[in-house]
C-alpha positions in Angstrom: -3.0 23.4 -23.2 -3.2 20.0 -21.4 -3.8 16.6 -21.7 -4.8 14.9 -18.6 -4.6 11.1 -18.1 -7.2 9.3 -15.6 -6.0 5.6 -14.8 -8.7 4.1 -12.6 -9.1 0.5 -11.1 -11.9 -1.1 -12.2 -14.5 -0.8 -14.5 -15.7 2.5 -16.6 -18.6 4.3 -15.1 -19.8 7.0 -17.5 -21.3 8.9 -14.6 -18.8 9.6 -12.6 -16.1 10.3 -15.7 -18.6 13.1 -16.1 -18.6 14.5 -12.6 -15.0 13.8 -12.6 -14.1 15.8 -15.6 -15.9 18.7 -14.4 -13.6 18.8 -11.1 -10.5 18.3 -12.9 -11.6 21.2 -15.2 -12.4 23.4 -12.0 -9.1 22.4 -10.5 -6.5 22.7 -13.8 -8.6 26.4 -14.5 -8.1 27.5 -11.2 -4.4 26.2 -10.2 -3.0 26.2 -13.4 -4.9 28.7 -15.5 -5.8 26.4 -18.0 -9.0 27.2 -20.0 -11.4 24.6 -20.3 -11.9 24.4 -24.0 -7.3 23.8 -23.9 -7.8 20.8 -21.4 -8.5 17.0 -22.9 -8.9 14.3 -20.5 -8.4 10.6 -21.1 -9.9 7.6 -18.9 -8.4 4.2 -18.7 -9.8 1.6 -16.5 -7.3 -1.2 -15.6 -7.9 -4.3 -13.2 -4.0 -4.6 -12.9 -2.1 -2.3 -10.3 1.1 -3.2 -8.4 1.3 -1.3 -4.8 3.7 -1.3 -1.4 5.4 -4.7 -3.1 2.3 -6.6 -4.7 0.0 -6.9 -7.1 -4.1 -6.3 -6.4 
């Protein structure tokens, strides 16, 4: 089982949650030996990051 946790900057974009989830499903299955139907994946957009000493 596994529960994955997307953080992205910026806005949602539906589309590429989709395309995403489907490479993270290949990936976790393949690496990890995860089934697909024991993964859940969670996105969260955020317009606040801190990097290398600042904020952007």
């Amino acid at each position: 089982m596994a529960f994955i946790e997307v953080r992205l900057f910026g806005g949602p974009d539906k589309q590429a949650f989709s395309k995403m989830t489907a490479e993270i499903t290949k990936i976790f299955g393949e690496v990890l030996g995860i089934a697909p139907d024991h993964m859940y994946i969670k996105y969260s957009a955020t317009a606040d990051w801190g990097w290398n000493g600042g904020n952007f």
